[in-house]
HTML snippet that shows the backbone in 3Dmol.js (N, CA, C, O; Angstrom):
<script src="https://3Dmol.org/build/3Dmol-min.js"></script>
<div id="view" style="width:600px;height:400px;position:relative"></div>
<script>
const pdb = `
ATOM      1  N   UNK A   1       6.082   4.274 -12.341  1.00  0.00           N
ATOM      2  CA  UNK A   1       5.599   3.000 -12.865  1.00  0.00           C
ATOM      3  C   UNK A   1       5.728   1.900 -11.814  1.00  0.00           C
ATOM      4  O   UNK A   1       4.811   1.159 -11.462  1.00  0.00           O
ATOM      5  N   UNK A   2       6.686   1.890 -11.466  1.00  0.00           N
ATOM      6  CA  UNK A   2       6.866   1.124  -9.989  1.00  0.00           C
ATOM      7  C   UNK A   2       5.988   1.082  -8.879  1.00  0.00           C
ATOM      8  O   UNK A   2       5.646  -0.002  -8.408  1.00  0.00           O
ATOM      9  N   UNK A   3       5.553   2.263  -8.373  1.00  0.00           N
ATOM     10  CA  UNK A   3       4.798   2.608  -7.777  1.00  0.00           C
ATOM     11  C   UNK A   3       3.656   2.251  -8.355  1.00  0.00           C
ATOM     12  O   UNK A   3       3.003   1.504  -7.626  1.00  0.00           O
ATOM     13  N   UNK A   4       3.235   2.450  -9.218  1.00  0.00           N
ATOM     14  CA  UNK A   4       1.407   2.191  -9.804  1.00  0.00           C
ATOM     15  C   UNK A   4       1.703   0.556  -9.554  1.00  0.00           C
ATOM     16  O   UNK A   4       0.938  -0.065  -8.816  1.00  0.00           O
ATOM     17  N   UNK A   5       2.605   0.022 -10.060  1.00  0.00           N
ATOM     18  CA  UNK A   5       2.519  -1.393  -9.840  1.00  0.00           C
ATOM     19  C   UNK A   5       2.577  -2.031  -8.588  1.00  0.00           C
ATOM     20  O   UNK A   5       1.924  -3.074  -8.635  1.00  0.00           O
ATOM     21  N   UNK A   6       3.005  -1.869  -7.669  1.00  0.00           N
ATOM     22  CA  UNK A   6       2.983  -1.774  -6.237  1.00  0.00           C
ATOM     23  C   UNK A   6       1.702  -1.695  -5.463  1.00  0.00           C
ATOM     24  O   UNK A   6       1.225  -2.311  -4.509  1.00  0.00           O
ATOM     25  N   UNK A   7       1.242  -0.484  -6.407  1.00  0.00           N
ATOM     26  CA  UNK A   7      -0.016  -0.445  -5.322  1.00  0.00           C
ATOM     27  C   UNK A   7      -1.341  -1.147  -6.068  1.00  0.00           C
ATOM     28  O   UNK A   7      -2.432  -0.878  -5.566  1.00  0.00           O
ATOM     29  N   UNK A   8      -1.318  -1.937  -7.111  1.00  0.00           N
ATOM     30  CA  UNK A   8      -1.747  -2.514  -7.862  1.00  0.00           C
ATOM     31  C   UNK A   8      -1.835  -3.949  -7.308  1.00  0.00           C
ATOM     32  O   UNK A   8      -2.878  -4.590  -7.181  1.00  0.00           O
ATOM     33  N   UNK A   9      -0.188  -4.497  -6.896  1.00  0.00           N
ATOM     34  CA  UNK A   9      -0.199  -5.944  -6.080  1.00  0.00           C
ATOM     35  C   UNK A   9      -0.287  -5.512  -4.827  1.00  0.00           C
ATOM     36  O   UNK A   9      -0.208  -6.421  -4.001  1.00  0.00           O
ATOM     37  N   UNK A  10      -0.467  -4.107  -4.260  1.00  0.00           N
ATOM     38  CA  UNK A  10      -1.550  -4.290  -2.824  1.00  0.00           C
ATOM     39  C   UNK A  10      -2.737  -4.058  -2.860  1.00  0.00           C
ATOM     40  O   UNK A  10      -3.222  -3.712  -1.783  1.00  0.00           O
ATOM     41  N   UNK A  11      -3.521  -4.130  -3.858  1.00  0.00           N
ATOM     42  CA  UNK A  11      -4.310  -3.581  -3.968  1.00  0.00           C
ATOM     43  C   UNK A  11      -5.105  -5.303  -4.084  1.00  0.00           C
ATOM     44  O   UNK A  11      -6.098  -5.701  -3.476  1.00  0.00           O
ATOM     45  N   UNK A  12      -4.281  -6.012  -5.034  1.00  0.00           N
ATOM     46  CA  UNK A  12      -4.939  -7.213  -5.436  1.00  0.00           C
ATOM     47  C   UNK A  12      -5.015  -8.256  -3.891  1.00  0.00           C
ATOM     48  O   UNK A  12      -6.041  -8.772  -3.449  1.00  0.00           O
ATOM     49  N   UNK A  13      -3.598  -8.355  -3.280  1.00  0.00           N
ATOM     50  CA  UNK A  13      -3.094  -8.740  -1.950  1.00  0.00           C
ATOM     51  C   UNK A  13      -4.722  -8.610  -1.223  1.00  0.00           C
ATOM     52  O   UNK A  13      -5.408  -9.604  -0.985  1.00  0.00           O
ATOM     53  N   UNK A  14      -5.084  -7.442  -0.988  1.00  0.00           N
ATOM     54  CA  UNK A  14      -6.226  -7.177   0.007  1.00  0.00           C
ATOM     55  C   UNK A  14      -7.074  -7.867  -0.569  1.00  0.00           C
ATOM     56  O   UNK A  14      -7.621  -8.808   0.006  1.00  0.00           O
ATOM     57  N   UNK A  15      -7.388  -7.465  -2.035  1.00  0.00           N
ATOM     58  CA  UNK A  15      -9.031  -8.359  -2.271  1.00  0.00           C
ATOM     59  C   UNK A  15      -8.988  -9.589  -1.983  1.00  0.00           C
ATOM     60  O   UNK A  15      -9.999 -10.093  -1.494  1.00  0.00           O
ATOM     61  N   UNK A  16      -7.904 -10.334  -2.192  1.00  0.00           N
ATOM     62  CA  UNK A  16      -7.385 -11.404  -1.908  1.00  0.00           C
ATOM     63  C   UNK A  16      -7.750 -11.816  -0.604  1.00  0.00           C
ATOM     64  O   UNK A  16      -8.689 -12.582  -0.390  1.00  0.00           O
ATOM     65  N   UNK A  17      -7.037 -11.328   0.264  1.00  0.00           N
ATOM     66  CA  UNK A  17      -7.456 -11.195   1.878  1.00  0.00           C
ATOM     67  C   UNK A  17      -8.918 -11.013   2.125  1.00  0.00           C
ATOM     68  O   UNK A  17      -9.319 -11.711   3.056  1.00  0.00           O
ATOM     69  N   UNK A  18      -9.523 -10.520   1.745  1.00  0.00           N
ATOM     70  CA  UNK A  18     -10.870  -9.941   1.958  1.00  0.00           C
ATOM     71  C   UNK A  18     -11.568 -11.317   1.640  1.00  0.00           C
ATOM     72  O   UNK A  18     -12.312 -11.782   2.504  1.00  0.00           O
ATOM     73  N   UNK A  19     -11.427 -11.829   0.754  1.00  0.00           N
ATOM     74  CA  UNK A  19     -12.163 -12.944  -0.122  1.00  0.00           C
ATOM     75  C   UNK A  19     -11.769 -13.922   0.443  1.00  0.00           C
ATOM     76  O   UNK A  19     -12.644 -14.784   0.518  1.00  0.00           O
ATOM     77  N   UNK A  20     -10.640 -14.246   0.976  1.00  0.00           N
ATOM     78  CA  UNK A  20      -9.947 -15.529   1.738  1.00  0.00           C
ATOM     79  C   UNK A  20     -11.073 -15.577   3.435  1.00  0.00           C
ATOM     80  O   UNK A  20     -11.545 -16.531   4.052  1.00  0.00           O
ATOM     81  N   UNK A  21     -11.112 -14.584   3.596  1.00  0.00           N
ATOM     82  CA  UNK A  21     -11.807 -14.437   5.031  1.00  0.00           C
ATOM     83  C   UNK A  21     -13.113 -14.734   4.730  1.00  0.00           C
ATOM     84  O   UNK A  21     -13.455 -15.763   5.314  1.00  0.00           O
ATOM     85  N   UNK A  22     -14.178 -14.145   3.906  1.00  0.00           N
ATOM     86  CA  UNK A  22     -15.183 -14.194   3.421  1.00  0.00           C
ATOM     87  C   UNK A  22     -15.581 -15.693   2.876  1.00  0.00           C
ATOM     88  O   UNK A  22     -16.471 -16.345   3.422  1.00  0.00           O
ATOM     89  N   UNK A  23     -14.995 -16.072   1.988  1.00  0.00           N
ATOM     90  CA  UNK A  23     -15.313 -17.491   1.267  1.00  0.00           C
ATOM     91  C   UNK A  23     -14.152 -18.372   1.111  1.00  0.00           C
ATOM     92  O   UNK A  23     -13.469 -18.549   0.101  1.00  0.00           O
ATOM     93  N   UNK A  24     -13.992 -19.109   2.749  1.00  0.00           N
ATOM     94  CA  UNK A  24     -12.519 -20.336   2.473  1.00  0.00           C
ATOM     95  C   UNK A  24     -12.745 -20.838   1.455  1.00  0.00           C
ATOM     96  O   UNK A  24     -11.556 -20.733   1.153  1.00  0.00           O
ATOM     97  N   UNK A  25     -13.346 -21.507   0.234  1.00  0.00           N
ATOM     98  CA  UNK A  25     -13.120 -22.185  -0.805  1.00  0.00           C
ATOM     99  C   UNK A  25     -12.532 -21.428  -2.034  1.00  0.00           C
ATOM    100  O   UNK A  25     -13.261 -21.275  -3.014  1.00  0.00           O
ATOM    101  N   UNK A  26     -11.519 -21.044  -2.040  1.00  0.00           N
ATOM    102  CA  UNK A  26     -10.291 -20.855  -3.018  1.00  0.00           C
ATOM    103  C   UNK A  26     -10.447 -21.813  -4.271  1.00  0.00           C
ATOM    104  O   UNK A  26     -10.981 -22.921  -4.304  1.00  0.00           O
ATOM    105  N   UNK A  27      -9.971 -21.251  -5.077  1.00  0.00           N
ATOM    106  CA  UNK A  27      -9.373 -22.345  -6.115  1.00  0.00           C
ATOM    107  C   UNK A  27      -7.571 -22.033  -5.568  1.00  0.00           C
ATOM    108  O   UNK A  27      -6.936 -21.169  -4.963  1.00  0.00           O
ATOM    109  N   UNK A  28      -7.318 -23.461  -6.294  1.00  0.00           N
ATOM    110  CA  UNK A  28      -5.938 -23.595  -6.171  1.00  0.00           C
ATOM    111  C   UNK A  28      -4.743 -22.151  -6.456  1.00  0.00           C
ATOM    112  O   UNK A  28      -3.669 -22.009  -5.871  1.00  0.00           O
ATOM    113  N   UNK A  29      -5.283 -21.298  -7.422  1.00  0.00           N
ATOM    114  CA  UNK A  29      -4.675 -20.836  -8.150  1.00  0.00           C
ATOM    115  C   UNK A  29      -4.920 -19.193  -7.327  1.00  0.00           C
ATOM    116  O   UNK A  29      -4.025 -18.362  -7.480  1.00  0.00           O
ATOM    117  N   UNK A  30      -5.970 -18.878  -6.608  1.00  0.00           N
ATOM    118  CA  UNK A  30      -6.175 -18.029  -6.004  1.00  0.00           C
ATOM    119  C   UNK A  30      -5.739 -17.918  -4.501  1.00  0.00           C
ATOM    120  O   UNK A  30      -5.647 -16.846  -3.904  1.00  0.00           O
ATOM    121  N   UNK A  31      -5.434 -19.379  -3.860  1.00  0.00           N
ATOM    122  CA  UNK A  31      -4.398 -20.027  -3.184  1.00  0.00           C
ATOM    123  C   UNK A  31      -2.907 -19.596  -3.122  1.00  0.00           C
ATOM    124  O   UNK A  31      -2.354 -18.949  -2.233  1.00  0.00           O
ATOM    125  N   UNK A  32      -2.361 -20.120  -4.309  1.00  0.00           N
ATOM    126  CA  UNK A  32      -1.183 -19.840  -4.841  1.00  0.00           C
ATOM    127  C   UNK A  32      -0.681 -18.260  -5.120  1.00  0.00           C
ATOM    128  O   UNK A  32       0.354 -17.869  -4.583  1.00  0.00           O
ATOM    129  N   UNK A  33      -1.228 -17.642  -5.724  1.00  0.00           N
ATOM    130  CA  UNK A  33      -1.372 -16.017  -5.656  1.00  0.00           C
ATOM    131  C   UNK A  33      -1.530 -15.495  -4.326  1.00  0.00           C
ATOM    132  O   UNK A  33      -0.886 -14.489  -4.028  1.00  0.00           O
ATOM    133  N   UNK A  34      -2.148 -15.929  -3.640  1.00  0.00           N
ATOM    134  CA  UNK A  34      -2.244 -15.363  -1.997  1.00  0.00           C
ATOM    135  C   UNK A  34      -1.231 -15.626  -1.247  1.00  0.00           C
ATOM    136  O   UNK A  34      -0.813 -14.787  -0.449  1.00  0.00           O
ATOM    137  N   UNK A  35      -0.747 -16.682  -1.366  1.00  0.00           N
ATOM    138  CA  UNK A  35       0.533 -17.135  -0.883  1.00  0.00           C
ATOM    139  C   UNK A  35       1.873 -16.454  -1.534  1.00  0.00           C
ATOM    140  O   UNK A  35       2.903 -16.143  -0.936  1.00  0.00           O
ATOM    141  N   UNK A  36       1.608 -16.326  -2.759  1.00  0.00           N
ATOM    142  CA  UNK A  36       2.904 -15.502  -3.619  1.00  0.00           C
ATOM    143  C   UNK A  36       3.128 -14.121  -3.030  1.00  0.00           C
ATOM    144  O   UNK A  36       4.218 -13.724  -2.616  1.00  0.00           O
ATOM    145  N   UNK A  37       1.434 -13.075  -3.029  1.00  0.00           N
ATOM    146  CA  UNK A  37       1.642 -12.003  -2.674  1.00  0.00           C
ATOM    147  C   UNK A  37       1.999 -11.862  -1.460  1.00  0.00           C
ATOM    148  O   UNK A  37       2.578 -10.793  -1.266  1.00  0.00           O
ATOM    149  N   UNK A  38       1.829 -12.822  -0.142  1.00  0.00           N
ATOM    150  CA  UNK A  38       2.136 -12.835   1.265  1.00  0.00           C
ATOM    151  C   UNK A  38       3.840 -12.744   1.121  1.00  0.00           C
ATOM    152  O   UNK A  38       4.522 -11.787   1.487  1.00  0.00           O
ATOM    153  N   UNK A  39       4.306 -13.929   0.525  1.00  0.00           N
ATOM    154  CA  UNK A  39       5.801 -13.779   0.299  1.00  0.00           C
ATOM    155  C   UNK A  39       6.451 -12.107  -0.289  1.00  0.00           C
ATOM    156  O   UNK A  39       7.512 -11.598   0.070  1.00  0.00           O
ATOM    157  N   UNK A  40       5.789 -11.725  -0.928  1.00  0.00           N
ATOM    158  CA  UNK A  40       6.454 -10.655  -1.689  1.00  0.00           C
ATOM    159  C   UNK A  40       6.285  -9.253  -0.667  1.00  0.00           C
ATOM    160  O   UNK A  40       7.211  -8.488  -0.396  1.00  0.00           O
ATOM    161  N   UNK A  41       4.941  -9.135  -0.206  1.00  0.00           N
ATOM    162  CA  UNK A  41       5.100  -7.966   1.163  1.00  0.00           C
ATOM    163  C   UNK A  41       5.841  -8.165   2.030  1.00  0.00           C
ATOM    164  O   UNK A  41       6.389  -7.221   2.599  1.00  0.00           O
ATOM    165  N   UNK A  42       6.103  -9.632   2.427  1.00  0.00           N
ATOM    166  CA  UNK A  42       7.218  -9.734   3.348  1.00  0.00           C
ATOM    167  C   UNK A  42       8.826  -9.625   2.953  1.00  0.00           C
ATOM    168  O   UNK A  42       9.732  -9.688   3.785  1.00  0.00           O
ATOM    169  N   UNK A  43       9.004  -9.454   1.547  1.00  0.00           N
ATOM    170  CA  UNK A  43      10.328  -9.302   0.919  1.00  0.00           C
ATOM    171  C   UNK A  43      10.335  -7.609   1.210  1.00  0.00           C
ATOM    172  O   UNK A  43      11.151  -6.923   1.826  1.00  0.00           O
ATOM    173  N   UNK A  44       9.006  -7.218   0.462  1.00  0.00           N
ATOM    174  CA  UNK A  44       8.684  -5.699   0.129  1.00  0.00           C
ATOM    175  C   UNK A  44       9.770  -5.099   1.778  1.00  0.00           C
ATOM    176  O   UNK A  44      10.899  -4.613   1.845  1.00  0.00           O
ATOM    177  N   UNK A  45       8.967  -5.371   2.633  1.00  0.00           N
ATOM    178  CA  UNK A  45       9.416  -4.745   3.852  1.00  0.00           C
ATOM    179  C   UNK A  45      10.140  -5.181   4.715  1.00  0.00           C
ATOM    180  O   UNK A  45      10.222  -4.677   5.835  1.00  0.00           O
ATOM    181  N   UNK A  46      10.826  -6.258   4.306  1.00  0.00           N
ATOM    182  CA  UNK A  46      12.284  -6.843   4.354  1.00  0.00           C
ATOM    183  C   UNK A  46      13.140  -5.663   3.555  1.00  0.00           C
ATOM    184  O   UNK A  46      13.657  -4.783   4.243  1.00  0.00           O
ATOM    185  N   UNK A  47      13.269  -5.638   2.368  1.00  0.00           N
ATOM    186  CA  UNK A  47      13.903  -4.849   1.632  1.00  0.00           C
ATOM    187  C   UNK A  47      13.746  -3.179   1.993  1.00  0.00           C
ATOM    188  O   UNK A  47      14.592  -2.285   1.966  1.00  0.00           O
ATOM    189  N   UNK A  48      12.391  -3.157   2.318  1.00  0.00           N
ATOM    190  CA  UNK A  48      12.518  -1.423   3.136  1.00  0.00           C
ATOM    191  C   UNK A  48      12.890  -0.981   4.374  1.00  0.00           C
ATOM    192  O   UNK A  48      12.929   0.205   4.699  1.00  0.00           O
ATOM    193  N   UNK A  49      13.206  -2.058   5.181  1.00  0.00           N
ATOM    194  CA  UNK A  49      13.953  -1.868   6.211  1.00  0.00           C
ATOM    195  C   UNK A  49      15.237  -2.229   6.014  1.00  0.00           C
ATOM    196  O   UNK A  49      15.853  -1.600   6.875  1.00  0.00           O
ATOM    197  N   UNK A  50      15.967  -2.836   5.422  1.00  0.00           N
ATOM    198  CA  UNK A  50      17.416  -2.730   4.843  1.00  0.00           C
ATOM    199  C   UNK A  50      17.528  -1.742   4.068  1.00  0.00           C
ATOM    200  O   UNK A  50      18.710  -1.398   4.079  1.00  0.00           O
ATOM    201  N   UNK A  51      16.782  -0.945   3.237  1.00  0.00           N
ATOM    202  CA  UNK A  51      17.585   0.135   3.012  1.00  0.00           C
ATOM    203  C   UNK A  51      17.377   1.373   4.050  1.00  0.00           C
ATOM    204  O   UNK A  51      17.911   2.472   3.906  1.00  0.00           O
ATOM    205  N   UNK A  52      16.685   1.085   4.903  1.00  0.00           N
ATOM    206  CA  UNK A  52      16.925   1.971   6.088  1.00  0.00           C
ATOM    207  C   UNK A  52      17.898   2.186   6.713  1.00  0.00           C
ATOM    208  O   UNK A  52      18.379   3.240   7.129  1.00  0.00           O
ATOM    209  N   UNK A  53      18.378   0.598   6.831  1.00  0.00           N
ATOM    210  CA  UNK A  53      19.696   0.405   7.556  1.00  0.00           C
ATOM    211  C   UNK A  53      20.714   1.303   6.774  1.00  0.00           C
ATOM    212  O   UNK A  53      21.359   2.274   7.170  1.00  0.00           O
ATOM    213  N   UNK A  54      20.683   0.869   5.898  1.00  0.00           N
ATOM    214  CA  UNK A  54      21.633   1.594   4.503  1.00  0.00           C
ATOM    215  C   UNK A  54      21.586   2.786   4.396  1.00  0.00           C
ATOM    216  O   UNK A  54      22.528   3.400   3.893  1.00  0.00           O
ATOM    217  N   UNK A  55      20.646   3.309   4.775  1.00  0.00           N
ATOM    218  CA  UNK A  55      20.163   5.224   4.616  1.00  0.00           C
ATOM    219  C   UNK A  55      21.046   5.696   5.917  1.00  0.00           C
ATOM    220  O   UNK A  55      21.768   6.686   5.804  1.00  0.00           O
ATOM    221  N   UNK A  56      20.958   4.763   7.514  1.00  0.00           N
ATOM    222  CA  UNK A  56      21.321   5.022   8.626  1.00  0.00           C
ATOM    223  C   UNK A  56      22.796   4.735   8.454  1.00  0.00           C
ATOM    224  O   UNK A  56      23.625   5.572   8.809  1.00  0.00           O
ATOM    225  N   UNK A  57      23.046   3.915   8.074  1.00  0.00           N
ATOM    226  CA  UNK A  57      24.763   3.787   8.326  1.00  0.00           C
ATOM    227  C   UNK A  57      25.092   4.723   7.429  1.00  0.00           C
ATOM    228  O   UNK A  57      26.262   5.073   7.586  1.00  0.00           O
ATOM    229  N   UNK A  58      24.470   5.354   6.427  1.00  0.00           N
ATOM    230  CA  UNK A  58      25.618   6.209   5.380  1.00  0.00           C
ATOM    231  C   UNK A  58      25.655   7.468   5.963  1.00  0.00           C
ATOM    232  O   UNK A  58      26.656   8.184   5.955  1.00  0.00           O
ATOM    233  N   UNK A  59      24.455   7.793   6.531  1.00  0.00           N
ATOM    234  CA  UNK A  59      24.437   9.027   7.441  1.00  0.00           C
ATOM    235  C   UNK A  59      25.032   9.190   8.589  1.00  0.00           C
ATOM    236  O   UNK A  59      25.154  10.334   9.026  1.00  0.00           O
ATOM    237  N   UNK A  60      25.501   8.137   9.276  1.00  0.00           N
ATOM    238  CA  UNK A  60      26.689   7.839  10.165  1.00  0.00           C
ATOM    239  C   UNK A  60      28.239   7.863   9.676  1.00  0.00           C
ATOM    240  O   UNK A  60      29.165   8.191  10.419  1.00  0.00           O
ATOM    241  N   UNK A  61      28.403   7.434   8.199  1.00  0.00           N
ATOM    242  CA  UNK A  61      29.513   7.965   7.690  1.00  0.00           C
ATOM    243  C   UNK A  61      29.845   9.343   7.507  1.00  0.00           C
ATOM    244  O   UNK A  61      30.854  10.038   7.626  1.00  0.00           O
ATOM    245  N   UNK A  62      28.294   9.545   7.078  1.00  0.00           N
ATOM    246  CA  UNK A  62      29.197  11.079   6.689  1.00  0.00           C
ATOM    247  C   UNK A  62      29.307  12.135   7.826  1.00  0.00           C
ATOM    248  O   UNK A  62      30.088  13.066   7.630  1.00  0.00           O
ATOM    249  N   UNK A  63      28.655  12.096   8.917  1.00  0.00           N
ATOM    250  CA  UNK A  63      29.023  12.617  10.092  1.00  0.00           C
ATOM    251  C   UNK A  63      30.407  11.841  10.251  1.00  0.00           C
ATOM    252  O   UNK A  63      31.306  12.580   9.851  1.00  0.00           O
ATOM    253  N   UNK A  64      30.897  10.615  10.692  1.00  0.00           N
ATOM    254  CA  UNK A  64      32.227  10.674  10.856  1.00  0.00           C
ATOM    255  C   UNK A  64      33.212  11.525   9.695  1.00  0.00           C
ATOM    256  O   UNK A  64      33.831  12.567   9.912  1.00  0.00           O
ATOM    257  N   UNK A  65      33.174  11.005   8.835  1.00  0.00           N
ATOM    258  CA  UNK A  65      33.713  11.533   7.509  1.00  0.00           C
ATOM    259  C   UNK A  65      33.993  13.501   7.651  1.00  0.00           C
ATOM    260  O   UNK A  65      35.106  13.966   7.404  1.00  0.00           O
ATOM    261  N   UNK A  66      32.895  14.346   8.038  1.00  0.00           N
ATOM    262  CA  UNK A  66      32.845  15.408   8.207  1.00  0.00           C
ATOM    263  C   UNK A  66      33.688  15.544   9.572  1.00  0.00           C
ATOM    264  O   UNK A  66      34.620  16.342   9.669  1.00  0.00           O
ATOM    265  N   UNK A  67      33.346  14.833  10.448  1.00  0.00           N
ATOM    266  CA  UNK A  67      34.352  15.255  11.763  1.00  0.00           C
ATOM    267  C   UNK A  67      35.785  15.153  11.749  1.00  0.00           C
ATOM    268  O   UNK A  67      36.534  15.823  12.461  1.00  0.00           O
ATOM    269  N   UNK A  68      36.196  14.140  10.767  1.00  0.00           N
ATOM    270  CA  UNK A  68      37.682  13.737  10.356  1.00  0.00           C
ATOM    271  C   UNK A  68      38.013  14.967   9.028  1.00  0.00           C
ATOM    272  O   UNK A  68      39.140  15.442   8.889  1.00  0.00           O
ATOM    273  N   UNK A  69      37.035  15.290   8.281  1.00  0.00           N
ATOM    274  CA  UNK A  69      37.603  16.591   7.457  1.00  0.00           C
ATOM    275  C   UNK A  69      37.853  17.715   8.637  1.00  0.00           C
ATOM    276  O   UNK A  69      38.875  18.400   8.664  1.00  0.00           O
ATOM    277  N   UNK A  70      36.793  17.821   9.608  1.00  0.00           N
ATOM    278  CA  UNK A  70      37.039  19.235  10.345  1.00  0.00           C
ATOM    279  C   UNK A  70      38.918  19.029  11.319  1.00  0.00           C
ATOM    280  O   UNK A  70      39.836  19.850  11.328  1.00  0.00           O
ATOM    281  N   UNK A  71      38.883  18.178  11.735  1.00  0.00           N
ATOM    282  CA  UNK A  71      40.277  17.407  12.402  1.00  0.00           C
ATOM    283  C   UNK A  71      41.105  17.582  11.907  1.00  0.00           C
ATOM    284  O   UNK A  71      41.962  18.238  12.500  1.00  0.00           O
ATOM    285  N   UNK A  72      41.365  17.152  10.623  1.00  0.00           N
ATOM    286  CA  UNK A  72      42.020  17.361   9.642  1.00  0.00           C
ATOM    287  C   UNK A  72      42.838  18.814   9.307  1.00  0.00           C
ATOM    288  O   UNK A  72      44.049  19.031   9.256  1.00  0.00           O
ATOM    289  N   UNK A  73      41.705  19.697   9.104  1.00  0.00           N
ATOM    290  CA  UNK A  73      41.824  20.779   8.567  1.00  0.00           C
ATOM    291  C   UNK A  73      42.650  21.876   9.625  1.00  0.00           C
ATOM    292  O   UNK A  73      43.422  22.771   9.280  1.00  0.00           O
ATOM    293  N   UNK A  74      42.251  21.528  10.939  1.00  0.00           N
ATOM    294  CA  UNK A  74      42.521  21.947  12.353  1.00  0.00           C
ATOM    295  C   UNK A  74      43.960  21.432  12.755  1.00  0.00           C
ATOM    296  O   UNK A  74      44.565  21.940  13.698  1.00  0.00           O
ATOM    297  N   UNK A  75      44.508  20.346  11.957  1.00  0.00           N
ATOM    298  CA  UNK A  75      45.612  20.219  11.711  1.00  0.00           C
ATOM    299  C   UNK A  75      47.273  20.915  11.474  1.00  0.00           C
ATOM    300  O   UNK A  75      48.417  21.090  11.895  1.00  0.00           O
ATOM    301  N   UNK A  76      46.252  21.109  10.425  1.00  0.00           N
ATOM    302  CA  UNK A  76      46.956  21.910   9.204  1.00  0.00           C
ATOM    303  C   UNK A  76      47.280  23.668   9.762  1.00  0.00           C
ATOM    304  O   UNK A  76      47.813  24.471   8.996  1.00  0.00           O
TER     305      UNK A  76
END
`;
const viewer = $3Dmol.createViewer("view");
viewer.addModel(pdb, "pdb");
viewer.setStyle({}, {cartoon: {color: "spectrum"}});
viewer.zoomTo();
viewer.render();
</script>
């Protein structure tokens, strides 16, 4: 559901774009929506590159995490 909606406000985003290039006279409100959806792709992939980060550092834990179990164990 997320997804259908997503590609729904990119879907609108472009016509948007398309129509902004084509015919500068906007109404206010088609303005405002163009500007909303600009903000929100730039959150969109703000937010998908932080959880990248987030995907990368946890996968850096658990390689440490695993090297300190193997250490550990080699201990013992």
């Amino acid at each position: 559901m997320k997804q259908e909606y997503l590609n729904q406000l990119k879907n609108a985003f472009e016509q948007l774009a398309v129509k902004y290039e084509l015919n500068k006279e906007m109404t206010d409100n088609e303005i405002c929506i163009f500007h909303m959806a600009s903000i929100i792709k730039k959150m969109l992939y703000e937010h998908r590159q932080l959880l990248g980060h987030l995907l990368s550092n946890l996968q850096d834990q658990k390689e440490i995490s695993e090297k300190l179990l193997k250490l550990f164990k080699e201990d013992i």
